[in-house]
Structure formats: C-alpha cells, structure tokens
C-alpha positions as CSV (number, residue, x, y, z in Angstrom):
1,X,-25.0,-5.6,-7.9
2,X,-23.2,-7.7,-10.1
3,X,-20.3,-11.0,-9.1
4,X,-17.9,-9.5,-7.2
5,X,-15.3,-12.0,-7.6
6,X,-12.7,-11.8,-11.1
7,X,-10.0,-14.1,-11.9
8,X,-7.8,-12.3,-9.1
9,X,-9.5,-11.6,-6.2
10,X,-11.9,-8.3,-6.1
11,X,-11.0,-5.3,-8.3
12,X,-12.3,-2.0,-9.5
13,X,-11.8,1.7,-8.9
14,X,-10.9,3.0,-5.5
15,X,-14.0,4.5,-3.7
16,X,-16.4,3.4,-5.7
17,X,-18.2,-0.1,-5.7
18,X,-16.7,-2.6,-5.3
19,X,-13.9,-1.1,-3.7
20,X,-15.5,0.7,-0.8
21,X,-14.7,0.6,2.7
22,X,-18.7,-0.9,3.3
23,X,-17.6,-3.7,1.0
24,X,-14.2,-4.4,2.4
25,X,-15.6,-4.4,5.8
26,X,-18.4,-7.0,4.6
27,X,-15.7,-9.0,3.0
28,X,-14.1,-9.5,5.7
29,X,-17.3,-10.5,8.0
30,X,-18.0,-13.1,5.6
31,X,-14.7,-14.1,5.1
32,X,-14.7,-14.6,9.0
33,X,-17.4,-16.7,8.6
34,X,-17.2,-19.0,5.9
35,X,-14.1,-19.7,8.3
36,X,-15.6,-20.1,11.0
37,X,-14.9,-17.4,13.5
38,X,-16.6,-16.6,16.3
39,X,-17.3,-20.5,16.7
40,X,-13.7,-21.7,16.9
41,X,-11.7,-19.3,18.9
42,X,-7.8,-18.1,18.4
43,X,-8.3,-17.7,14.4
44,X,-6.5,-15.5,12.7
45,X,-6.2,-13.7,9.5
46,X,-3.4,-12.3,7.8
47,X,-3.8,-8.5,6.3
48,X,-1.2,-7.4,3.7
49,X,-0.8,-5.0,0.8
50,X,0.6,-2.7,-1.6
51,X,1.4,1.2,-1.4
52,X,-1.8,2.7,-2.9
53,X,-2.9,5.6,-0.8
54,X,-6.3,3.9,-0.8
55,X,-4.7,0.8,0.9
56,X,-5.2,3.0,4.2
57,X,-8.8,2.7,4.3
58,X,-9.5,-0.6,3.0
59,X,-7.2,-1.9,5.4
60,X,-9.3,-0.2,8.3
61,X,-12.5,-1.6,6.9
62,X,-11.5,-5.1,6.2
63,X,-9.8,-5.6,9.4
64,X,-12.7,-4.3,11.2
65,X,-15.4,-7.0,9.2
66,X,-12.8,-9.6,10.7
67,X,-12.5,-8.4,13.9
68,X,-16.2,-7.9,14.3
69,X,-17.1,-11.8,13.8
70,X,-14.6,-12.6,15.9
71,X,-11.2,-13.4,14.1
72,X,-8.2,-11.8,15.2
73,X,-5.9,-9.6,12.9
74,X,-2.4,-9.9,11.9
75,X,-1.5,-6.9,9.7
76,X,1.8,-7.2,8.2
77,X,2.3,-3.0,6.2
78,X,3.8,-3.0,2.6
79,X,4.2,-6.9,1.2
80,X,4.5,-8.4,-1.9
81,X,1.7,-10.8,-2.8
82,X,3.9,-14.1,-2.2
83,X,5.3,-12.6,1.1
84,X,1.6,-12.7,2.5
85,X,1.0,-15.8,0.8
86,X,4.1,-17.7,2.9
87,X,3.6,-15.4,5.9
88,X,-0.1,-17.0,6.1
89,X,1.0,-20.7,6.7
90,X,4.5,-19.2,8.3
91,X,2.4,-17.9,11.4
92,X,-0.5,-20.6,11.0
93,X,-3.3,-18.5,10.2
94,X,-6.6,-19.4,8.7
95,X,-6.8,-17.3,5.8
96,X,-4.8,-13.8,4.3
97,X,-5.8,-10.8,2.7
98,X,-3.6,-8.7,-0.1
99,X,-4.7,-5.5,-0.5
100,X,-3.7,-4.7,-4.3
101,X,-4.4,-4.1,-8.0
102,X,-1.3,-5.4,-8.9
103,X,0.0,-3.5,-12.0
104,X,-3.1,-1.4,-12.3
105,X,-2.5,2.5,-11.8
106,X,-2.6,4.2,-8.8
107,X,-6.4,4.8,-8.7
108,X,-7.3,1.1,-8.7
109,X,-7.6,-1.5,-5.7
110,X,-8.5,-4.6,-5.2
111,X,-8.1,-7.4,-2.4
112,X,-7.2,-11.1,-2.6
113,X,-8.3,-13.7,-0.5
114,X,-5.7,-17.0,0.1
115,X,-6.7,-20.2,2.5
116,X,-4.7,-21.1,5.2
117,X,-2.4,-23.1,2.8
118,X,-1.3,-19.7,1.2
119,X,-3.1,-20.8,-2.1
120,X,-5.9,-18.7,-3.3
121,X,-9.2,-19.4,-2.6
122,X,-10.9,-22.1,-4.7
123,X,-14.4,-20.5,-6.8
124,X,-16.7,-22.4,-4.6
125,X,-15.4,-20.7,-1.2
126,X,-15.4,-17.5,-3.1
127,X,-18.9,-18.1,-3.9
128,X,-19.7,-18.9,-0.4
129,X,-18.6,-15.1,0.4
130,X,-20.2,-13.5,-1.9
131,X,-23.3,-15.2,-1.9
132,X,-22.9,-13.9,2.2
133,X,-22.2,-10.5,1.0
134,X,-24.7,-9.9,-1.5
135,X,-27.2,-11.3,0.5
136,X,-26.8,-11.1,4.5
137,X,-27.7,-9.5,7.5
138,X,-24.2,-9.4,9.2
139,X,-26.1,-8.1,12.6
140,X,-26.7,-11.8,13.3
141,X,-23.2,-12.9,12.6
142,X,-21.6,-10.2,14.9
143,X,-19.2,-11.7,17.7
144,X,-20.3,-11.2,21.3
145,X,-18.7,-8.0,23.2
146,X,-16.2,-10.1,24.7
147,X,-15.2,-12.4,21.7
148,X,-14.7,-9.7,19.5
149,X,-11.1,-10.1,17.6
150,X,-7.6,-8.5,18.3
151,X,-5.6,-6.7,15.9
152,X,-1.7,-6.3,16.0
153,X,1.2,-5.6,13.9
154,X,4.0,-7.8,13.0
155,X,7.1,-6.2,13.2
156,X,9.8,-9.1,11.8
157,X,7.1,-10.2,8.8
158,X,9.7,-8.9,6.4
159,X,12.9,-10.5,7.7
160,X,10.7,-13.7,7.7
161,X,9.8,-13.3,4.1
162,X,13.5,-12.9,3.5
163,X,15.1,-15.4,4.8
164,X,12.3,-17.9,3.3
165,X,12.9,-16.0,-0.6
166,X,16.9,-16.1,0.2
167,X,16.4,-20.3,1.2
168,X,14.8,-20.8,-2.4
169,X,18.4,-21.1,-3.9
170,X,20.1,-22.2,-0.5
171,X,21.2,-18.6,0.0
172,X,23.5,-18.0,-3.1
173,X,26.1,-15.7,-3.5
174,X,25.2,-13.6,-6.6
175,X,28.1,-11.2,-5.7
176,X,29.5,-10.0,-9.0
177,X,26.9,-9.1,-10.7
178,X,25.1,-5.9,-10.9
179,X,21.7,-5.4,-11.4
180,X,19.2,-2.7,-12.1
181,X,15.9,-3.3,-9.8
182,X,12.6,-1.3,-10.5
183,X,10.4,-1.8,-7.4
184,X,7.7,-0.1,-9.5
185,X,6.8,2.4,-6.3
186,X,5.0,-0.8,-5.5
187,X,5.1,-3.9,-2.2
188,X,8.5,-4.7,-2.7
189,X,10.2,-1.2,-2.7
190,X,11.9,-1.8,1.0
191,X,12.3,-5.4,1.3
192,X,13.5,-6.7,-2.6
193,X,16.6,-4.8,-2.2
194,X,17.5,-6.1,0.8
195,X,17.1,-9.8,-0.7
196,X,19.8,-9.2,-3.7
197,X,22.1,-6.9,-1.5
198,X,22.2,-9.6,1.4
199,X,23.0,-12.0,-1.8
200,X,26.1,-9.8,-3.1
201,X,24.7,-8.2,-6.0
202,X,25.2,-4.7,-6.5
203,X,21.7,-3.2,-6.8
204,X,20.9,-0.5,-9.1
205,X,17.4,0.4,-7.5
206,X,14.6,2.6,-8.9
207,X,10.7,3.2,-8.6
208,X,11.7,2.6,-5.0
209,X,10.1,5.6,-3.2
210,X,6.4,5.4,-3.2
211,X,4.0,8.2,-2.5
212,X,0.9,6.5,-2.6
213,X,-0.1,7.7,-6.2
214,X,3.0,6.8,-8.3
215,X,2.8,2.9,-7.9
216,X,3.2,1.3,-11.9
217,X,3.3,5.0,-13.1
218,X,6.1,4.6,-16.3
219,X,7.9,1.7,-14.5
220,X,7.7,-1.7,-13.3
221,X,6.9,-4.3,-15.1
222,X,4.4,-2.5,-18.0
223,X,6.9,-0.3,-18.4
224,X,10.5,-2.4,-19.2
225,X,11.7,0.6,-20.9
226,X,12.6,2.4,-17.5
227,X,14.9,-0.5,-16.3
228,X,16.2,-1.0,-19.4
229,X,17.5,2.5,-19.9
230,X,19.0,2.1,-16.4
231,X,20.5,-1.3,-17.3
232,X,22.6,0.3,-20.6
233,X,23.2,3.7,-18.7
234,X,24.9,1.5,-16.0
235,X,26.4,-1.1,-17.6
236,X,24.7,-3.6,-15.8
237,X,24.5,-7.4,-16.6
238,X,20.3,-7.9,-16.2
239,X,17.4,-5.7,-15.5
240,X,14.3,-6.9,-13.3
241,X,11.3,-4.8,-13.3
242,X,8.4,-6.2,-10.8
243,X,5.0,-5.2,-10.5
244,X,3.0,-3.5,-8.0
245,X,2.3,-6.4,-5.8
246,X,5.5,-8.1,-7.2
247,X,4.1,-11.4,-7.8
248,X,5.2,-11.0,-11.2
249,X,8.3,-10.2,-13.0
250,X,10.0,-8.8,-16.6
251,X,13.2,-8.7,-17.1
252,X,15.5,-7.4,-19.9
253,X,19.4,-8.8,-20.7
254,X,22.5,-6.2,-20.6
255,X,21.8,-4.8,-23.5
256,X,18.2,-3.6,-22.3
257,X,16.2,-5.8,-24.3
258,X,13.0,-7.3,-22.9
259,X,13.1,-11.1,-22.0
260,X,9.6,-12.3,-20.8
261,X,8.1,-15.0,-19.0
262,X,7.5,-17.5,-21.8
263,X,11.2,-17.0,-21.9
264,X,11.6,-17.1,-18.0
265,X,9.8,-20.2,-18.3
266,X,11.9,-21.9,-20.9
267,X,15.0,-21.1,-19.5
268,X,13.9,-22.0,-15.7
269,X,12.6,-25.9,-17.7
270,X,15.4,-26.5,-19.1
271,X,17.5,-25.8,-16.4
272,X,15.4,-28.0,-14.2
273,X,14.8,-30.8,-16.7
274,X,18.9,-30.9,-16.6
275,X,19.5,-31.4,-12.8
276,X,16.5,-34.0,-12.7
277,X,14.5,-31.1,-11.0
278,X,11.3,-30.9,-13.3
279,X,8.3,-32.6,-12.6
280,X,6.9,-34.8,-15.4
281,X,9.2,-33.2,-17.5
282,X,6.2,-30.5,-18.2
283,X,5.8,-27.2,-17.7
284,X,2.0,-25.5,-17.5
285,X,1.4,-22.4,-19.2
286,X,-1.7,-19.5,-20.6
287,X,-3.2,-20.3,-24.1
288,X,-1.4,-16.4,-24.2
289,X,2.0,-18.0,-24.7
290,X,4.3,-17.7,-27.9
291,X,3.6,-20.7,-30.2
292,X,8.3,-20.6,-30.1
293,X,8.1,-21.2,-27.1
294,X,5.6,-24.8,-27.5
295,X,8.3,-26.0,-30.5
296,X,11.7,-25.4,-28.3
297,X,10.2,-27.8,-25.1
298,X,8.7,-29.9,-27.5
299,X,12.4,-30.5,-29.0
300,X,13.9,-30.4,-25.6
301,X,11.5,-33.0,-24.8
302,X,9.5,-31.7,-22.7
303,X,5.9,-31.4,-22.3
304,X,3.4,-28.3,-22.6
305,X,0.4,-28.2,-20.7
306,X,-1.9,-25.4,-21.5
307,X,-4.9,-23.7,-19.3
308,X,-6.8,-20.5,-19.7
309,X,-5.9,-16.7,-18.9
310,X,-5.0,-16.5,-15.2
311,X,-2.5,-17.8,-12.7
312,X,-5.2,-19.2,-11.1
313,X,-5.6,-21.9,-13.4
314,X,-2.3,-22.5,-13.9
315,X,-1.9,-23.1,-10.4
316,X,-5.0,-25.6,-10.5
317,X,-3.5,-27.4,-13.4
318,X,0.1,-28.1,-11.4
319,X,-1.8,-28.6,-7.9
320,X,-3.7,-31.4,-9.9
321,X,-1.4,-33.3,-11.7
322,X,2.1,-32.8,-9.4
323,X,4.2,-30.2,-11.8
324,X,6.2,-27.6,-10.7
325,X,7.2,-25.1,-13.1
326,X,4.2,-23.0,-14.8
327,X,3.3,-19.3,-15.2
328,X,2.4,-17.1,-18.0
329,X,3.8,-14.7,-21.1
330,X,3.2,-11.6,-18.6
331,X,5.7,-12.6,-15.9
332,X,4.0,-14.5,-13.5
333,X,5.9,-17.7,-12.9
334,X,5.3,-20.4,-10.1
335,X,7.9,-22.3,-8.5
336,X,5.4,-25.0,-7.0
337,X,8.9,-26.4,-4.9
338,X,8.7,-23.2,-3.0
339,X,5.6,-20.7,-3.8
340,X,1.9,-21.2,-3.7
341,X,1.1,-18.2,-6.2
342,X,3.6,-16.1,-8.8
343,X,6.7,-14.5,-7.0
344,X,8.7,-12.0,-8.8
345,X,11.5,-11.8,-6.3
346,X,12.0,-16.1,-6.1
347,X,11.9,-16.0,-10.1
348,X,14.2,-13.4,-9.9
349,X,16.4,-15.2,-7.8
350,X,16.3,-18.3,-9.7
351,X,17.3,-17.0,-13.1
352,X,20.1,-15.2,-11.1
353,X,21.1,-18.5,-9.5
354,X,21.5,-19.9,-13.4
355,X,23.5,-17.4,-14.7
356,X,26.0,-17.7,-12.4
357,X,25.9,-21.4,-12.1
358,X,26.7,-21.2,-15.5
359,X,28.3,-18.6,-16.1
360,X,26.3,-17.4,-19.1
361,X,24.6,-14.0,-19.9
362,X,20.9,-13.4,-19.6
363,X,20.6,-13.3,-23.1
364,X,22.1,-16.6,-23.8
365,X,20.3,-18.4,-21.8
366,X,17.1,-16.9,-23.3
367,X,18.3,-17.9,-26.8
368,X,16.6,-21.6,-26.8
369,X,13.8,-20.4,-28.6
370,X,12.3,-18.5,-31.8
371,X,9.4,-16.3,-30.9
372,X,6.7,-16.2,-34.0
373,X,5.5,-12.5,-34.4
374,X,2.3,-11.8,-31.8
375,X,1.3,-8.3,-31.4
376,X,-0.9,-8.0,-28.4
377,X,-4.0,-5.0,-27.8
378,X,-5.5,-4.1,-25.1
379,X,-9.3,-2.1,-26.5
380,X,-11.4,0.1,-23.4
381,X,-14.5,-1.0,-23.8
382,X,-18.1,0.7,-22.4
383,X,-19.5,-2.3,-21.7
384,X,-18.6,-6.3,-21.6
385,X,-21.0,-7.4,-24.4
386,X,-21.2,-11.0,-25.2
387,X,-19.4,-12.1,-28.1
388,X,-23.3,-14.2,-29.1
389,X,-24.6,-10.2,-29.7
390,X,-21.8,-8.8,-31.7
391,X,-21.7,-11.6,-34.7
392,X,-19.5,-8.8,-37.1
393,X,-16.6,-9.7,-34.1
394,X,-17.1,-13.4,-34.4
395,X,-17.4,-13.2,-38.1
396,X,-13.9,-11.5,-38.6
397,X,-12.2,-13.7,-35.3
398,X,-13.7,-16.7,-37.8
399,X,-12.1,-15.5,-41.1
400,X,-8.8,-14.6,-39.1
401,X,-8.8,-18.6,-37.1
402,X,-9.4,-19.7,-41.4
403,X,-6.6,-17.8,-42.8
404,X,-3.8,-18.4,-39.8
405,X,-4.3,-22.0,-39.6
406,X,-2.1,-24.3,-38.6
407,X,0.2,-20.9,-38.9
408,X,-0.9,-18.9,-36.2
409,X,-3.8,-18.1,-33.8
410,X,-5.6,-15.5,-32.3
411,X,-7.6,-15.0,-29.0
412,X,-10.3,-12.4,-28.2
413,X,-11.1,-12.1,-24.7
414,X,-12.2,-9.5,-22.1
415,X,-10.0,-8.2,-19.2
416,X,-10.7,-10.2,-15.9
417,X,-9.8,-7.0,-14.0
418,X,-10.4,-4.1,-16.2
419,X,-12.8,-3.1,-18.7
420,X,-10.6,-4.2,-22.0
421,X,-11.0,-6.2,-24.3
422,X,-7.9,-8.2,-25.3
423,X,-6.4,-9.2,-28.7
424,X,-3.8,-11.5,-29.2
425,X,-3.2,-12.4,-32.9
426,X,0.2,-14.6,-33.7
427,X,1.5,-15.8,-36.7
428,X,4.6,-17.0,-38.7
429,X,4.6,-13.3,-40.6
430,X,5.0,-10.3,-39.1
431,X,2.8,-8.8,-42.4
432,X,-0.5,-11.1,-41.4
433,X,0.0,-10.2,-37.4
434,X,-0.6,-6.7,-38.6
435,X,-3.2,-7.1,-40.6
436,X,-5.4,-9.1,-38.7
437,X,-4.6,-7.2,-35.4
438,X,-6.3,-4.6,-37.5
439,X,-9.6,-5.7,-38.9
440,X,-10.2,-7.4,-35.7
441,X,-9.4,-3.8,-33.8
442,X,-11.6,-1.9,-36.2
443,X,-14.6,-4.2,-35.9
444,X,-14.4,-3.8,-31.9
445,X,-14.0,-0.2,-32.1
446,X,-17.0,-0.2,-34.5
447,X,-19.2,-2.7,-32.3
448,X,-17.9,-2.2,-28.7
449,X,-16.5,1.4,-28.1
C-alpha cells in the first residue's frame, strides 16, 4: 500500500484500490475520527458528488465509515464541487465529502475531503487519516449501538447553492445574451442551467443528460470543441464548457475559439484592479501559466505570484497573504470574495457580469494579452520513475532550460491524478516549441513507456 492522498483528494480507478468500497468506508471512519465523532455528539458530515455510476457505491460505503463512528450524514445527490464546499459551512457541518474524478473518464473516481470551513483539508490532517487507514484497527473506534450516526437527504441543497452562486454578482440580469452551456454529463447538469436561465440568459445546454458512463466523454471542458461548434451553429455570443465536478471552467468567444483560464484570470484582474476590487493588486497563479499572460499584469501594474501545479497551493498562497483572484491555465479560478476552492459556475458568472457591464464581446475583453507559443503533452507512463534514475530525461530537460533561456521554459512533471507524465515547453517561436516538445517526448517514450 502506497500514500493514498494526491494533490486532489484520493483518486484511481473505480473498483480497484484505492477506490473501493473497503477503502471509502475506512475513509470515512477515520475521517470521523480525526474529527472527533463519537466524542462530541451532533457532528455532521456533508456527502456530495458527481454522476459516475460508481458514485452509487462509494457513497454507500463512505457514509457507512461515518456513520459507524458516530457522525451523522448529510447527503446532498449530484453537486458540483463548490456547491458542497458552501453547503458544508451553509448547514454548519464539520467536514464534506465530493465524490469525483473531476474531468477524468467515466471509469475513474475519487473523493475529496474539505474542513468545516469549506477549504480543503490541509496535508497534515490528510496525513492524520491516512496514517489511521493504513494502519488501524477501526473495531476500537466503532460508536456504541446507540450513538451510531443518522443519515438523511437534503432536499433544497440545490436551491441553496443557487441562490448563494446567483448573490456572487448581486443577482444580475444577463438577459440578452445567449449562451451555449456544456454540463459535460457531469455535477452541474440540473442545477447550472437553472443559475443562467433564472439570470435571463438564453441557454443553449448540452452534455446535460448523464447516464452514469458518459460524464467528460467528447465534452466539457477537455473537449472545447463540442461547445464551440454549438456556439457558431447557434449564433451565440460565449460558450462555457465545465468539467465533471464543475469546479473548473473553459470557455470559447462567439466565434468558437477557445479562451482559457490564464485569460479568465487576466480579464477577471483587470476588471477588479479597476473598481478597486483586487487585493494587493496581485493575482496568484501555476508555474503552468503562459509567460503573455506575466508581461500584460506586469504592464497593467499588477503583481504575479506563482505556486506549483494544483489549486491547492494556489489557494494556500491567497489564504496566506490576503489575495483574492488566483487559479490556473486549465480553468480553475478562485474568487477568494466568495469561494473556498475553483467554481466553474461563479467564474462563469463573473465574466458574464463584465461583458455586459461593459458591453464588450468575450473576445475583446480577452485581447489584453499575447500568448507565447506552449504546446502542452500529456505521456502514459508504466511507472512514476524518479527523474534522479532516468539522467537521459534530465540531460535533454537541461539542454532544452540552456537553449530557451530567458526565451522560454519548460516543466516536466508527473500527473498528481493519473499516471502521465506532463510536458509543458513554451517559447517565443512556435519552431523551438516543436522541437523541444519533441526530443523531450522521445527520450520519455524511450526511458519511461
């Protein structure tokens, strides 16, 4: 048995370690008690999650761990990531559970663990569980007959998460505009369309109509090509594409081309640096960001503040130091003002509330900035080597950091949820993005695959 814990939560293939009902039902007796359940009565935990058929049974097994120590069970159905998130502090519980691989296929699952402040869990509490997991005998945990937890359904979580998302831009009108929305058969297939429609917008939706296998499958937001054949076919003025637990978001302007986060970021910065709105005039974002995007806040005046893969640490970074705006190139983008963890539909909302504010197409407003080319490749790997045991990969990362700089980058890393390994290379020429992308690629190949 190896760490259970990745950068977001626990991951892996459905029915097969970790992602079995033994180990969701361990996670959630020591969950339970790193909390302290069965000693402090009334706690409860809140159960979420996406629409992957295996969400059935780890649901089951997890809320059977909690109720078995003692902590009582709110589960809430179908719910994007950030709808748990609020709904956690919204009905005072003492920690939450999402049930997703986020834009991994269908066969993946995973869960995510938040405190009672709707943040994620910090690494040492994670530790604390699965050092408990790994290691326990749960028989001397278990809850006495008559202390043994409640489960229920909540039946008005989703108009609670609505109103909340609505509140973000003081409930809007976006009527007049009309907008394609893929759901990606994921969490938000029900209640995102709801949000816009309640706003005015005329909603183009799609991917909405989940059968437990289809979630991210040639939509969403890995796939912007399926909204943004919608958005010509219809003539519509933006497309937004979330993923499977919609905690992230792509979108692409009326002419169906793809407008990221980096530029989602920019756009969102400027806007608040404008109405007085940003924090320290900075903006947190990956080391997986376009180097355009660092040179248009730097001569907007604003500051760059840059953390490793994952919103996790993007989070940490704004927690620490007071900012509000952050997020990363894939979509995920944190409104600290309103969100404790990337929300799809509040981004969404936000860029919605600028265009109309000021009147200006998607595409405009995403113009502040020159991307440099960066070509991005995801490599299945059999096994996570250490980069200290392959030294033909560090030589050729080494030759490629020599020749790109002060022009351009690159960054090797593995996948935190999958088993990939990651290039990024980015430079002022589209010709030496190529070419590096692939020496770097052939070497892996060679060494790793």
């Amino acid at each position: 048995m190896g760490k259970l814990f990745g950068t977001d939560g626990v991951r892996g293939k459905a029915n097969t370690y970790p992602i079995t009902p033994d180990m969701a039902m361990n996670i959630g007796r020591a969950t339970a008690s790193v909390f302290g359940a069965g000693h402090q009565p009334g706690l409860k935990a809140v159960i979420g999650k996406d629409t992957r058929l295996s969400g059935y049974m780890l649901e089951s097994a997890l809320t059977s761990g909690l109720l078995s120590i003692g902590m009582d069970v709110l589960e809430v159905g179908p719910m994007p990531t950030p709808a748990v998130a609020h709904l956690i502090k919204s009905m005072g519980a003492a920690c939450g559970f999402m049930i997703t691989a986020s834009h991994n296929p269908a066969h993946d699952n995973g869960i995510k663990i938040f405190g009672g402040d709707g943040f994620k869990l910090p690494d040492a509490v994670e530790d604390q569980i699965e050092s408990i997991v790994l290691t326990q005998d749960y028989a001397r945990m278990s809850a006495l007959p008559e202390v043994i937890g409640r489960a229920s359904r909540i039946d008005d979580a989703r108009g609670r998460y609505i109103e909340f998302a609505k509140s973000s831009i003081r409930n809007r009108s976006l009527k007049g505009l009309r907008i394609v929305l893929d759901c990606a058969n994921g969490a938000a297939y029900s209640i995102a369309p709801l949000i816009f429609r309640e706003l005015g917008a005329e909603v183009i939706v799609t991917a909405n109509m989940p059968n437990g296998l289809n979630i991210n499958d040639k939509c969403g937001a890995t796939c912007i090509a399926h909204a943004s054949k919608l958005v010509r076919e219809y003539q519509a003025d933006v497309g937004i594409s979330l993923d499977g637990d919609a905690d992230r978001v792509i979108f692409c302007d009326a002419d169906g081309n793809e407008v990221n986060g980096d530029r989602i970021i920019g756009l969102c910065a400027l806007d608040f640096m404008e109405r007085g709105r940003l924090a320290n005039n900075t903006v947190v974002v990956t080391n997986m960001s376009n180097l355009g995007l660092y040179e248009a806040m730097n001569k907007a005046g604003i500051r760059v503040e840059e953390t490793q893969v994952g919103d996790r640490y993007v989070l940490e970074r704004m927690r620490q130091s007071g900012f509000n705006l952050g997020g990363e190139q894939s979509g995920h983008v944190i409104f600290m003002d309103y969100a404790t963890t990337g929300d799809g539909i509040i981004t969404a909302l936000h860029v919605l509330k600028i265009m109309t504010s000021r009147g200006k197409k998607l595409s405009e407003l995403a113009s502040f900035m020159e991307e440099f080319p960066q070509a991005l490749k995801s490599i299945p790997v059999k096994e996570k080597k250490p980069f200290a045991d392959t030294p033909a990969l560090r030589s050729v990362i080494a030759e490629c950091e020599a020749a790109l700089k002060g022009t351009g980058r690159t960054i090797v890393r593995y996948s935190g949820t999958e088993p990939k390994i990651r290039v990024l290379v980015e430079a002022r020429s589209r010709s030496q993005v190529d070419l590096w992308l692939g020496r770097i690629s052939e070497v892996i190949e060679q060494e790793l695959c």
